[in-house]
C-alpha positions as CSV (number, residue, x, y, z in Angstrom):
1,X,-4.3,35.8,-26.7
2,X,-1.5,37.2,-29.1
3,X,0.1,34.0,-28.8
4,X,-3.5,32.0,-29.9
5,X,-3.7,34.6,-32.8
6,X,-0.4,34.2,-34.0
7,X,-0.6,30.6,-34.2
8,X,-3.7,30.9,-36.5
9,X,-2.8,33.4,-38.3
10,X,0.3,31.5,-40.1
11,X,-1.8,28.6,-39.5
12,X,-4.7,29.8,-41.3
13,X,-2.3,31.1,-44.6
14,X,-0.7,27.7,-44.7
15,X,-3.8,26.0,-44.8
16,X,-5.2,28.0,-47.3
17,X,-2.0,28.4,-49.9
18,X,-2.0,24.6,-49.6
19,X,-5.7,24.1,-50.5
20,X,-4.9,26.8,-53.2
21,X,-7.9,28.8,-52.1
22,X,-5.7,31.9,-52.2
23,X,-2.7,32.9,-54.0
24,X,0.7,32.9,-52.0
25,X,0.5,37.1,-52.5
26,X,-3.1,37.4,-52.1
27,X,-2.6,35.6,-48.6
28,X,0.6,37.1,-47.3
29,X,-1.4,40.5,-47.5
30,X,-5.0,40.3,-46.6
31,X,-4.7,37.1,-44.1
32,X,-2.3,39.2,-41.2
33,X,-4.6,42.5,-42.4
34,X,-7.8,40.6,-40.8
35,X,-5.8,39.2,-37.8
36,X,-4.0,42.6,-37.1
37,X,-8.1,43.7,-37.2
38,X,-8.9,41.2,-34.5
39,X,-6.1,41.6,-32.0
40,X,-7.6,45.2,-32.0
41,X,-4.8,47.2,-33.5
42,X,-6.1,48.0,-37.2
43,X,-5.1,51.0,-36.9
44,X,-2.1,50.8,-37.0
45,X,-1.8,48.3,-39.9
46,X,-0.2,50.8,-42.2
47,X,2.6,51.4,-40.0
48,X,3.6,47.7,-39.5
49,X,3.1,47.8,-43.1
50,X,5.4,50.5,-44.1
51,X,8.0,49.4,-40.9
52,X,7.7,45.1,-42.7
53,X,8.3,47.2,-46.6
54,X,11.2,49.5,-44.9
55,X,12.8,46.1,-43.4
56,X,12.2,43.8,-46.8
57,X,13.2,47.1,-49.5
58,X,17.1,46.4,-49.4
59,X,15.9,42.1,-49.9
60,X,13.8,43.4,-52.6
61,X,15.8,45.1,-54.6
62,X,19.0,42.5,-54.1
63,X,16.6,39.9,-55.5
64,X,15.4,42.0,-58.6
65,X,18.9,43.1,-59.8
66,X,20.4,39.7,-58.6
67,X,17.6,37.9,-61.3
68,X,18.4,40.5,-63.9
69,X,22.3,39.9,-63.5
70,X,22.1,36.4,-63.1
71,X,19.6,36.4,-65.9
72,X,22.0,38.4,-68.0
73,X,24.9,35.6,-67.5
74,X,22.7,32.9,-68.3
75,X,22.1,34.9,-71.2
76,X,25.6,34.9,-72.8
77,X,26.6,31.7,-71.5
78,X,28.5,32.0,-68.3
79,X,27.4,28.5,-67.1
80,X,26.6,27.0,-69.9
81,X,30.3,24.5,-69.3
82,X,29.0,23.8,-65.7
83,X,25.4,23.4,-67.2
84,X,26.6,21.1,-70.3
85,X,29.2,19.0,-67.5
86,X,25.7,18.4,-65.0
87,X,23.4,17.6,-68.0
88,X,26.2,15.4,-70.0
89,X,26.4,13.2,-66.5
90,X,22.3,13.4,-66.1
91,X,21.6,12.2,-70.3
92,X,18.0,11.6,-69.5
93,X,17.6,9.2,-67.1
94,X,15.6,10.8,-64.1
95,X,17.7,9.2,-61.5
96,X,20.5,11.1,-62.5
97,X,18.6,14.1,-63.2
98,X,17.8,14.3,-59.7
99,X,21.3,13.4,-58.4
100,X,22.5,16.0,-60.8
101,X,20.2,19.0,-59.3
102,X,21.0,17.9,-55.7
103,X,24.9,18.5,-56.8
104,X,24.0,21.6,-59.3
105,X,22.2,23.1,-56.2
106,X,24.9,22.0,-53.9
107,X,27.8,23.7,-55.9
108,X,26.0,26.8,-56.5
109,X,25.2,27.5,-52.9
110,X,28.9,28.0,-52.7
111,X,28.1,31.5,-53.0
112,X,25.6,31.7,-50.3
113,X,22.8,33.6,-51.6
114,X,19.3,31.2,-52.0
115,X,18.3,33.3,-55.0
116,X,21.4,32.9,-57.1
117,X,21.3,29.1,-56.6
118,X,17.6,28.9,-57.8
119,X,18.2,30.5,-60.7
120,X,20.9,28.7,-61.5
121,X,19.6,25.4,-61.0
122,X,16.3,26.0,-62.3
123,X,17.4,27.5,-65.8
124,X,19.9,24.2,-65.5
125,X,17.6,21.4,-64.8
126,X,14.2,22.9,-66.1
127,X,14.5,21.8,-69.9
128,X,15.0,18.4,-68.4
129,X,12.1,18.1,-66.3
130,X,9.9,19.7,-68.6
131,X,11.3,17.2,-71.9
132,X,11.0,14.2,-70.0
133,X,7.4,14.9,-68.2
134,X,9.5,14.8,-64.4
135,X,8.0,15.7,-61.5
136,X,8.5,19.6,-60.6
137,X,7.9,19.7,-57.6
138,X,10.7,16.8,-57.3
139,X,13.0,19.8,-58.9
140,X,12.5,22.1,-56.3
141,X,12.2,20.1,-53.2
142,X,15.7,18.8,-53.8
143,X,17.5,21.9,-54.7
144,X,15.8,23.9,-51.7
145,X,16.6,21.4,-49.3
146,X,20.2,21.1,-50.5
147,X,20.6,24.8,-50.3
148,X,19.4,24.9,-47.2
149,X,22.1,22.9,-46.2
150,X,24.7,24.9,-47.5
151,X,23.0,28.0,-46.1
152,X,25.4,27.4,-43.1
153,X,28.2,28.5,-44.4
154,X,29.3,31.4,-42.7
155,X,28.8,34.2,-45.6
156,X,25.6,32.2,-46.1
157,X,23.6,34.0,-42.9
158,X,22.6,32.0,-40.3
159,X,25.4,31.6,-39.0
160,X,26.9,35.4,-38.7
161,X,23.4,35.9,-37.1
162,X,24.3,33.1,-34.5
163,X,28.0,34.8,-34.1
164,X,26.6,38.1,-33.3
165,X,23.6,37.2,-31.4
166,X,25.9,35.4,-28.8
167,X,29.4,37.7,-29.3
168,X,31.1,34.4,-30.6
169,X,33.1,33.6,-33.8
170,X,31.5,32.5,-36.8
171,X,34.7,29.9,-37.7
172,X,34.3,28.2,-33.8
173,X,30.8,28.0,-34.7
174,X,30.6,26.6,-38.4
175,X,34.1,24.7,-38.5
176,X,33.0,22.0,-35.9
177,X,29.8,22.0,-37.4
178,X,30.6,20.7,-40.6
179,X,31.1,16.4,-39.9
180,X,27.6,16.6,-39.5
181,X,26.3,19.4,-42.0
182,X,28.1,17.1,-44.5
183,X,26.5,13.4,-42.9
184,X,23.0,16.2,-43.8
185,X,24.5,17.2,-47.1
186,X,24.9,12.6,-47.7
187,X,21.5,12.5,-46.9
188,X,19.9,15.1,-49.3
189,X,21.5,12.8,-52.2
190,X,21.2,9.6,-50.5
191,X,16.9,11.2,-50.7
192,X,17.4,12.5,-54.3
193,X,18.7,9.1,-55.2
194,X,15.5,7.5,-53.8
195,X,13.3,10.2,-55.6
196,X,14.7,9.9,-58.7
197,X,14.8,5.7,-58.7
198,X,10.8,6.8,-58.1
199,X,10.9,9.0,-61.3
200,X,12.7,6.6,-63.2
201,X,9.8,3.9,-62.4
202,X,7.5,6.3,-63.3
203,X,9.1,7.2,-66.9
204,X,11.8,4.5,-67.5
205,X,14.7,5.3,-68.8
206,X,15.6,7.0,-72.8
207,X,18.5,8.4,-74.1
208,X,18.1,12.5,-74.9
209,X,18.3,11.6,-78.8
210,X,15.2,9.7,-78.0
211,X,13.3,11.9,-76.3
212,X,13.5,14.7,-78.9
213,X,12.7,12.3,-81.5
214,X,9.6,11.8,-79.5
215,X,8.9,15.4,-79.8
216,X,9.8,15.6,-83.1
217,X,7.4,13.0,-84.4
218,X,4.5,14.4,-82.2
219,X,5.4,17.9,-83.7
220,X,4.9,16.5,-87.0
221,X,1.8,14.9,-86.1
222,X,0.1,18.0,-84.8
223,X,1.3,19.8,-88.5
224,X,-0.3,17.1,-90.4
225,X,-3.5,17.4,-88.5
226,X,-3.4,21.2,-88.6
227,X,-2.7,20.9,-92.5
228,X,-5.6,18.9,-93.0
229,X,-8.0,21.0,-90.9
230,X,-6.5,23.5,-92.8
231,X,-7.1,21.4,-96.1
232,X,-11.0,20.9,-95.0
233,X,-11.6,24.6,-93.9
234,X,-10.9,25.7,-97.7
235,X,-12.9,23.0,-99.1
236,X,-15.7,24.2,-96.8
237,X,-15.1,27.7,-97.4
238,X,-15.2,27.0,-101.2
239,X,-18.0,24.9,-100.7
240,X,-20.2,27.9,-99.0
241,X,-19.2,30.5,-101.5
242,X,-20.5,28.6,-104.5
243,X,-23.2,28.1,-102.4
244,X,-24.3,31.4,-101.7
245,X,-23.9,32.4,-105.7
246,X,-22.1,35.0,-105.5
247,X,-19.6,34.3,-108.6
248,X,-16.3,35.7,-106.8
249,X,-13.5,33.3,-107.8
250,X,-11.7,34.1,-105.0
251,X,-11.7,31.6,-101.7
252,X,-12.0,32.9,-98.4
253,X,-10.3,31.1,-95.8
254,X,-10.7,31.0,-92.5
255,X,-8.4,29.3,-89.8
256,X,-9.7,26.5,-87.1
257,X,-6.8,27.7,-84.4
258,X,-7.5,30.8,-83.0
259,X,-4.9,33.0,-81.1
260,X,-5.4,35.2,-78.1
261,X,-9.4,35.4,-79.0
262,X,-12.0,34.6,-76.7
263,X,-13.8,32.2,-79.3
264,X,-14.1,28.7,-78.5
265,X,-11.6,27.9,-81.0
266,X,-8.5,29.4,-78.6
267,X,-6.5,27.3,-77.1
268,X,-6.2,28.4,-73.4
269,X,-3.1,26.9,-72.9
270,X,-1.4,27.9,-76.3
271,X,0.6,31.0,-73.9
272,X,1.9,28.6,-71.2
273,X,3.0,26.1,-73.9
274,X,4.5,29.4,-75.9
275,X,6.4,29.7,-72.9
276,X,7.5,26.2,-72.2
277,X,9.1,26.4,-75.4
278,X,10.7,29.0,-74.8
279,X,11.7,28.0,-71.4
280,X,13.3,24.8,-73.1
281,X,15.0,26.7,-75.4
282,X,17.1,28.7,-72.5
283,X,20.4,27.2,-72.8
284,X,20.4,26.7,-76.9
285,X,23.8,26.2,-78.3
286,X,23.1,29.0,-80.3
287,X,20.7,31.6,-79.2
288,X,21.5,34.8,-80.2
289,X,22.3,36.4,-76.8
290,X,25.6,34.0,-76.3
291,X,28.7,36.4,-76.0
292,X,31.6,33.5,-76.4
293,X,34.2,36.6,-76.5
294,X,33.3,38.2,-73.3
295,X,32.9,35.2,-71.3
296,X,36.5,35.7,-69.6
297,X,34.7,39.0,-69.0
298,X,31.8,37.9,-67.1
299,X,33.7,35.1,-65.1
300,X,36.2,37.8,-63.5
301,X,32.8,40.6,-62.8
302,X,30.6,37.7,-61.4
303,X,34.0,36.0,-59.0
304,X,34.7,39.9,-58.2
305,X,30.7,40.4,-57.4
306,X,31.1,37.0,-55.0
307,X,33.8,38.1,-53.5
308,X,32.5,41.7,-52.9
309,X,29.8,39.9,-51.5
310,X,31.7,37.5,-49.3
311,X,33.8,40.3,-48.0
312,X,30.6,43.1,-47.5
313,X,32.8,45.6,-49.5
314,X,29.2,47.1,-50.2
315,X,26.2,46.2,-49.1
316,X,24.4,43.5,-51.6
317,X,21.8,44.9,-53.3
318,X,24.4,47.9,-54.1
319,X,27.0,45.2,-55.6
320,X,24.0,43.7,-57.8
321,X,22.7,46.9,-58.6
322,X,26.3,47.9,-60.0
323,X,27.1,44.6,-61.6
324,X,23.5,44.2,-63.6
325,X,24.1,47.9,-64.7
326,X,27.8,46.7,-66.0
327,X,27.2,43.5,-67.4
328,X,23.8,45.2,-69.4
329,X,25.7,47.7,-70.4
330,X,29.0,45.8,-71.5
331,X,27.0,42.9,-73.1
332,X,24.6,44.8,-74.7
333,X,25.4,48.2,-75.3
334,X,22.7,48.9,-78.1
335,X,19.4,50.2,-76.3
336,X,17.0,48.0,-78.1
337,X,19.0,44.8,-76.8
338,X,19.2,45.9,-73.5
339,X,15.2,46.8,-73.4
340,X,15.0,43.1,-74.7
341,X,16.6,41.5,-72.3
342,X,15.2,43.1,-69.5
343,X,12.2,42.4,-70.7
344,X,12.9,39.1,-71.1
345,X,13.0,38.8,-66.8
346,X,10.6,40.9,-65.9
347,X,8.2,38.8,-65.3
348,X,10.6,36.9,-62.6
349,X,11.2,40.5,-61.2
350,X,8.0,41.4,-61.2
351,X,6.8,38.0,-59.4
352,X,9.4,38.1,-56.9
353,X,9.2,41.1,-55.5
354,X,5.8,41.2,-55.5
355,X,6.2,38.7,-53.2
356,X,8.5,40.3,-51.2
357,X,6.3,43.1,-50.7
358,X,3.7,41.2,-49.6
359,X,5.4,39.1,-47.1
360,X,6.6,42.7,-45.6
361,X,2.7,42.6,-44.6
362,X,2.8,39.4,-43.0
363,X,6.1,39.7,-41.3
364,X,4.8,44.1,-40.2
365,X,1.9,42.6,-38.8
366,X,3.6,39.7,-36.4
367,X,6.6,41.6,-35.5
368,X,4.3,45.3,-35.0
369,X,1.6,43.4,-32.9
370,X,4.0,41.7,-30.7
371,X,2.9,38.0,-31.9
372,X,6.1,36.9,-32.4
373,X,7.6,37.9,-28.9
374,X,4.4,36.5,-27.5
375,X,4.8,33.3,-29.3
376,X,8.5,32.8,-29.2
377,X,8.2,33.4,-25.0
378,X,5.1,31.0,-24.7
379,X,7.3,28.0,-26.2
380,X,10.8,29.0,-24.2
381,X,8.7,29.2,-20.8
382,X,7.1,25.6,-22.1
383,X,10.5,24.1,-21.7
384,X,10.3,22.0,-18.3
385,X,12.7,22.7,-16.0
386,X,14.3,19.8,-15.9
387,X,15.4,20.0,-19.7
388,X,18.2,22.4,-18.7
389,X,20.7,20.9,-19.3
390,X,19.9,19.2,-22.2
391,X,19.2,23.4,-23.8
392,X,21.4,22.5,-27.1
393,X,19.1,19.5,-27.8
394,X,16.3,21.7,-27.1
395,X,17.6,24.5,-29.1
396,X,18.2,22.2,-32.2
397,X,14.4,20.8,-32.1
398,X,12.9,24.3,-31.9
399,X,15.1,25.9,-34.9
400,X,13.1,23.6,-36.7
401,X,9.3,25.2,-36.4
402,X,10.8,28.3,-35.3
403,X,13.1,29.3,-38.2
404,X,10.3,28.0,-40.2
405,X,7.8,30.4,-38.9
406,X,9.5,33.4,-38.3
407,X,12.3,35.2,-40.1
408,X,16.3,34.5,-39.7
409,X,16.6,37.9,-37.8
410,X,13.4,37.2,-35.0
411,X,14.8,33.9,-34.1
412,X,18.8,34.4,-33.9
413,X,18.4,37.8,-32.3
414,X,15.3,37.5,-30.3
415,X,15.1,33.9,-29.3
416,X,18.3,32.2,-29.4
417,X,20.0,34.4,-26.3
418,X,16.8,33.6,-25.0
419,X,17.7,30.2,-25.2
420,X,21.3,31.0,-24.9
421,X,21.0,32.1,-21.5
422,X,19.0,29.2,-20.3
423,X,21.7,26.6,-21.0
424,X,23.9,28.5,-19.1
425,X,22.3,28.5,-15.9
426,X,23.1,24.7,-16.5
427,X,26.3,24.5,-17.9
428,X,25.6,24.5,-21.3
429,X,28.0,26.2,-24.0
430,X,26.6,29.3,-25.8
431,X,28.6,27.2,-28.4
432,X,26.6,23.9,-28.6
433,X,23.7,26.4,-28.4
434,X,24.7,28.3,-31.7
435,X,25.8,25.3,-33.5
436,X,22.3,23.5,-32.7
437,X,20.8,26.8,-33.6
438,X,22.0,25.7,-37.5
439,X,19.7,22.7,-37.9
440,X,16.5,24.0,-39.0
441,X,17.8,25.5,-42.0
442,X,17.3,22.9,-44.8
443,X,13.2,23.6,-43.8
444,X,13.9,27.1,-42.7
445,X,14.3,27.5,-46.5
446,X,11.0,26.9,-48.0
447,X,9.7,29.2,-45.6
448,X,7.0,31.7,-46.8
449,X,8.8,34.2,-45.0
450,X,11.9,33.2,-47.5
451,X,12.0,35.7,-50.7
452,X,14.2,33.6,-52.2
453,X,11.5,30.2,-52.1
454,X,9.6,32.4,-54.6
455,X,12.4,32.7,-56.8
456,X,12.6,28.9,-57.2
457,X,8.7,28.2,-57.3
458,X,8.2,31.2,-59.5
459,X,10.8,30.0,-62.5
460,X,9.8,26.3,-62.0
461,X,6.0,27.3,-62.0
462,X,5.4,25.7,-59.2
463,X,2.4,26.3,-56.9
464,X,4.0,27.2,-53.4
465,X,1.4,25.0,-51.6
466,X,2.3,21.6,-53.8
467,X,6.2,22.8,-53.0
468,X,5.3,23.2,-49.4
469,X,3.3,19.6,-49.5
470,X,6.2,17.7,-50.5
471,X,9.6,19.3,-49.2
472,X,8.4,19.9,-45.6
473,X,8.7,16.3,-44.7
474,X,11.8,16.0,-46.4
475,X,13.5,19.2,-45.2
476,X,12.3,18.5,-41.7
477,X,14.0,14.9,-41.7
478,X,17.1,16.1,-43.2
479,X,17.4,18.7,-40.1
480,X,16.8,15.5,-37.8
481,X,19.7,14.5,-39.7
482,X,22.3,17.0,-39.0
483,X,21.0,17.1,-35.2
484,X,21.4,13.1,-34.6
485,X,25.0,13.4,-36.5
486,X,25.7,16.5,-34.1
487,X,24.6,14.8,-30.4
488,X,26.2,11.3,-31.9
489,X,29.8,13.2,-32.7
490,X,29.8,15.7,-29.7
491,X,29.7,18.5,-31.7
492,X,26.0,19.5,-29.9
């Protein structure tokens, strides 16, 4: 029965986040609340709730002060040479705008943290999309599967999870593993080359010159037209005083565009474009927050704050608490600046961890009621016996639907010495078992049980239900990938 209910439960909030009949946060909260009700255990929904917060709190707070510092060095021009090389290859043809935020994303996820490399590429490769009327979701399919990828790296997560799990080392597991991560990494441009050859039908082909002359002239456009419904407001106005008789030489005026009013003269969409425009605007030459002399500065505390990171000096969401505090305070040491440019995120902070907090219902619930046990030992006792031997092939298919519906931690700890175990009753390497173990993770990250996913949908404003609709397929085939490469080289 747990096993039937856990099933539709994540099957009934992916169903309904991809019909947008429910907000991503609306579902991760009152979706596993009703199931927790009907496996008979509502009572103790605010435990599983407070256990899923106390498990996600040190996730949530690493992504808030990770967007505010990253945030801050996008600010004052820490990337911007990186940024300018990607976007000087890209011009503004979409085929390379896709190639470039496959290799962006790619590069980025160097550091191994999902959230980081959304930002990054995002704030990048936004303007872009958004000036030459791309696909989005194109944008965030490419640089979430590519960063899933390059979640393998050792200091990435996965991986150490695998090591530990099975008492092996991380380098035997990753080192052998990465002929076919990169054949995986081939394919995820060898797909962005196909999606952008797509966009460029769609579009064609300008130069970036031409594209903001295209703005330019439809900005001028919309002036005129405003001018002259300006123009025939006053003459109306005028018109209707003499009118009335009243003898006042003076013209009131009235204007046709109304602002955050309710009348049916406000343009609904006048705060979204407000924002676009801004949003375009976030890696200007010369905004205001640039800090040119302190970029040596920022480069040694953000390779420091890697490197920190890399070798777990301090826990992460200590090392971003500490850096956001420095580089606020060194960047911007007046108050009012500072309250700007926090403000200025904290509507990404806000949205993420919202998220985060609400997926801490969803993941409470499945771990607290035992559907995920239930579930992960209905689908290991489905293996037939005679697939023994054959466990690492096994192992790699399942890490697909697996690490996509439950978290890094419930599959590597509680299924894969599961698994584990099984191969070696038939000779099977805990080694090819770990290794195959590593192949879900371009889908595992556009999980909804991935805090970072919201990061990337969130700045691209992207629903996560048109996200999940068009990376799943991809992200699923790039994983077949990495398997065939693995079996076909001997590595699994």
């Amino acid at each position: 029965m747990l096993t039937i209910l856990g099933f539709a439960m994540i099957a009934t909030f992916l169903v309904l986040i991809m019909m947008k009949k429910m907000s991503p946060i609306a579902a991760l909260v009152l979706i596993p609340a009703l199931f927790c009700v009907f496996v008979g255990k509502g009572a103790k929904l605010g435990d599983y709730v407070i256990e899923g917060v106390g498990n996600l709190a040190p996730t949530a707070a690493m992504l808030m002060f990770a967007i505010v510092y990253f945030g801050l060095m996008i600010d004052v021009g820490l990337f911007d040479p990186i940024v300018r090389g990607i976007l000087k290859f890209c011009k503004a043809d979409p085929l390379r705008i896709v190639i470039g935020t496959a290799l962006l994303a790619a590069i980025v996820s160097l550091d191994g943290d999902g959230s980081t490399t959304f930002m990054i590429t995002v704030s990048a490769m936004y303007p872009l999309y958004k000036r030459l009327k791309m696909s989005l979701v194109v944008m965030t399919g490419v640089a979430a599967t590519a960063n899933g990828v390059m979640n393998t790296l050792p200091w990435g997560g996965p991986t150490a999870r695998a090591a530990t799990a099975l008492k092996l080392d991380a380098g035997d597991i990753f080192v052998p593993m990465i002929p076919a991560l990169a054949v995986g990494l081939l394919f995820v441009f060898v797909l962005a080359y196909f999606l952008g050859l797509r966009e460029r039908k769609r579009l064609g082909v300008l130069s970036l010159d031409e594209v903001l002359e295209q703005e330019k002239i439809v900005k001028d456009e919309e002036q005129e037209q405003e001018q002259e419904q300006n123009e025939e407001t006053v003459l109306v106005g005028a018109g209707a005083s003499a009118a009335s008789g009243s003898g006042d030489d003076k013209v009131r005026t009235t204007k046709t565009t109304g602002g955050a009013g309710s009348g049916t003269d406000a343009d609904p969409d006048d705060s979204a474009d407000d924002a676009d425009d801004v949003r375009l605007q976030g890696l200007d030459p010369e905004r205001p927050t640039l800090r040119p002399k302190l970029y040596w500065f920022n480069a040694l505390l953000t390779v420091t704050l890697l490197t920190a990171m890399i070798m777990e000096w301090l826990p992460i969401p200590v090392l971003f608490i500490l850096g956001a505090a420095l580089a606020l305070t060194v960047n911007f040491p007046h108050i009012p600046d500072q309250k700007a440019r926090l403000a200025a995120h904290a509507d990404n902070v806000l949205n993420v961890s919202g998220m985060v907090f609400a997926a801490a219902v969803f993941t409470g619930v499945l771990q607290g009621t035992g559907m995920v046990d239930s579930m992960a030992k209905w689908i290991v006792d489905g293996i037939p016996e005679g697939m023994g031997p054959h466990m690492a092939l096994v192992t790699g298919f399942l890490s697909l639907p697996l690490t996509y519906f439950m978290s890094n931690d419930g599959f590597y700890f509680g299924v894969l010495p599961v698994l584990a175990e099984a191969g070696a009753a038939h000779g099977v390497s805990p080694l090819e078992i770990a290794r195959a173990s590593l192949v879900g993770q371009p889908l595992h990250m556009s999980s909804p049980l991935v805090p970072a996913v919201y990061v990337l949908v969130g700045m691209a404003k992207v629903e996560f239900g048109d996200h999940t609709r068009f990376v799943v397929k991809w992200a699923a085939v790039t994983s077949l990938v990495i398997l065939g490469a693995g079996i076909l080289m001997g590595i699994i």
